[in-house]
Residue frames relative to the residue before (quaternion, step in Angstrom):
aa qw qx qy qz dx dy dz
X 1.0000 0.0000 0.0000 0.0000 0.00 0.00 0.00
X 0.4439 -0.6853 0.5038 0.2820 3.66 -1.09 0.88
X 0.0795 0.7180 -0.6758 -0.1464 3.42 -1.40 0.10
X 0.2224 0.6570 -0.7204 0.0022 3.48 -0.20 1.52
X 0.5663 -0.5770 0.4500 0.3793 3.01 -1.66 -0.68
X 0.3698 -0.7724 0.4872 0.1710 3.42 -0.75 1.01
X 0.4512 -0.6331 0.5484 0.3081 3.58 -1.07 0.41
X 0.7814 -0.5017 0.2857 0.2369 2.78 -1.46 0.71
X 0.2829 -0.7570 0.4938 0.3210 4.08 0.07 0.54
X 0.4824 -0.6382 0.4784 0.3622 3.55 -0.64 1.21
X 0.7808 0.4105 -0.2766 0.3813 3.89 0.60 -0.94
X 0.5681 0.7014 -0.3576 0.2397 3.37 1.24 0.38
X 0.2040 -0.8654 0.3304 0.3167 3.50 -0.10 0.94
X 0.1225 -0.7956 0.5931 0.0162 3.55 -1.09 0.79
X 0.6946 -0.5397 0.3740 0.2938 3.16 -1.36 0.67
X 0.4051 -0.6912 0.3807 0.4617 4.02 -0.99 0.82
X 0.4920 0.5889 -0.5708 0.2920 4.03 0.59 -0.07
X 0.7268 0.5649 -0.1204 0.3717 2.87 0.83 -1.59
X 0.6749 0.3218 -0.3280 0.5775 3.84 1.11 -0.52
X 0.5513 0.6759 -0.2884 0.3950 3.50 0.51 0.12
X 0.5678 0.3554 -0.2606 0.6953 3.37 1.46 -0.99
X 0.7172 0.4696 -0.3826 0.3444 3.79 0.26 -1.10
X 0.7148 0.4597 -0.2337 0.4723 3.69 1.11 -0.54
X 0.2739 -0.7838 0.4122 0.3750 3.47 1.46 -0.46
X 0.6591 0.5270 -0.5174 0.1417 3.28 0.40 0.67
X 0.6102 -0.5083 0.1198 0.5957 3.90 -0.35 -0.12
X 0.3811 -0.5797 0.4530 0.5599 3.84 -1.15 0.00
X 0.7607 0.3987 -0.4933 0.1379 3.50 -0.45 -0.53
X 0.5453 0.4779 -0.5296 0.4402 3.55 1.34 0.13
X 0.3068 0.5882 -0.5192 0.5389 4.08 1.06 0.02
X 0.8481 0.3228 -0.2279 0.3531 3.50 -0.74 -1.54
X 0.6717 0.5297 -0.3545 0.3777 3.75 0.84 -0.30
X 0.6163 0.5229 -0.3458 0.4766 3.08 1.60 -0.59
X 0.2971 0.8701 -0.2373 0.3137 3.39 1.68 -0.57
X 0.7946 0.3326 0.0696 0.5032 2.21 -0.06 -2.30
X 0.5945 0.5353 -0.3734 0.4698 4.05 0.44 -0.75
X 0.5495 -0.6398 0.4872 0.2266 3.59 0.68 -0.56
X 0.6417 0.6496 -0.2317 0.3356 3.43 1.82 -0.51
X 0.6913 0.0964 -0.2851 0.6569 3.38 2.27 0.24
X 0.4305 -0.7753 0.3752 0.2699 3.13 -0.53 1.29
X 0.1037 -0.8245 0.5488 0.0911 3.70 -1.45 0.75
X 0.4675 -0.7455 0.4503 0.1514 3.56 -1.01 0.44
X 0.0604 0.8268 -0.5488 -0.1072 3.61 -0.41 0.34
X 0.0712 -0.9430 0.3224 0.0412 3.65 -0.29 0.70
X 0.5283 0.4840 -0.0847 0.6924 2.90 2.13 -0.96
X 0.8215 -0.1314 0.3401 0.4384 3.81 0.35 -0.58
X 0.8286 -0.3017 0.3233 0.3434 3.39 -1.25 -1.17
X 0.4711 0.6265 -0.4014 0.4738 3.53 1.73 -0.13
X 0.1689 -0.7515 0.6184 0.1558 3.38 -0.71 0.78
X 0.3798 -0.6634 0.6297 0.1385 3.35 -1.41 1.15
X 0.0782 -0.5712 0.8167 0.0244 3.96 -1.63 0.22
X 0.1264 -0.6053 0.7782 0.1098 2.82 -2.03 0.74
X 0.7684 -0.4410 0.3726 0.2760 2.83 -1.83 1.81
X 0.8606 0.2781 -0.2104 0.3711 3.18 -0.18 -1.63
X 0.7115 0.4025 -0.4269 0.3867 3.90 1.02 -0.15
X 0.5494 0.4883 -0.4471 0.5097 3.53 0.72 0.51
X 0.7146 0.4449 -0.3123 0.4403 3.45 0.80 -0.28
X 0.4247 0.7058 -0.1939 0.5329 3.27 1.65 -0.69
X 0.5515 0.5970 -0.2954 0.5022 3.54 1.18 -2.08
X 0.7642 0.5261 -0.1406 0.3455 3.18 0.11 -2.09
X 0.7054 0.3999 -0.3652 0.4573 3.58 0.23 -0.53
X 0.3987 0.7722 -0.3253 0.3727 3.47 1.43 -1.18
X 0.8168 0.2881 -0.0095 0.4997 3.44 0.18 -1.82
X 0.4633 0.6267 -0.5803 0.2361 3.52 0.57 -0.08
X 0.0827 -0.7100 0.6983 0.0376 3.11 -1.82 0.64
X 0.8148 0.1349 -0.3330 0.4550 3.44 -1.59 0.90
X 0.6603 0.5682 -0.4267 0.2431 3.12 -1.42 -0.37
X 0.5938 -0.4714 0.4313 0.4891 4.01 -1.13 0.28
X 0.5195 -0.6018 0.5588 0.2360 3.77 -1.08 0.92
């Protein structure tokens, strides 16, 4: 039986502390985007907010500026 590690699954939802380290970027600029409504989050269980991988990355490409297309 293998044991590699797998990458993250873009559709997988994860917590904003936790996608934030994995993406390298800071959380509270994550949670502002959060909170603004500009990446969308899920709460199912309660008060833990959820993100999806691919809509924060999605966010990110969204807002990019400069560089060769």
């Amino acid at each position: 039986m293998e044991t590699a590690k797998t990458k993250p699954s873009a559709t997988k939802f994860v917590t904003v502390p936790i996608l934030a380290k994995q993406l390298g970027i800071k959380y509270h600029a994550l949670l502002r985007a959060v909170n603004a409504g500009l990446v969308p989050s899920y709460k199912p269980f309660g008060d833990r907010r959820l993100v999806k991988r691919a809509e924060v990355i999605e966010f990110i490409e969204r807002t990019r500026e400069g560089g060769a297309a």
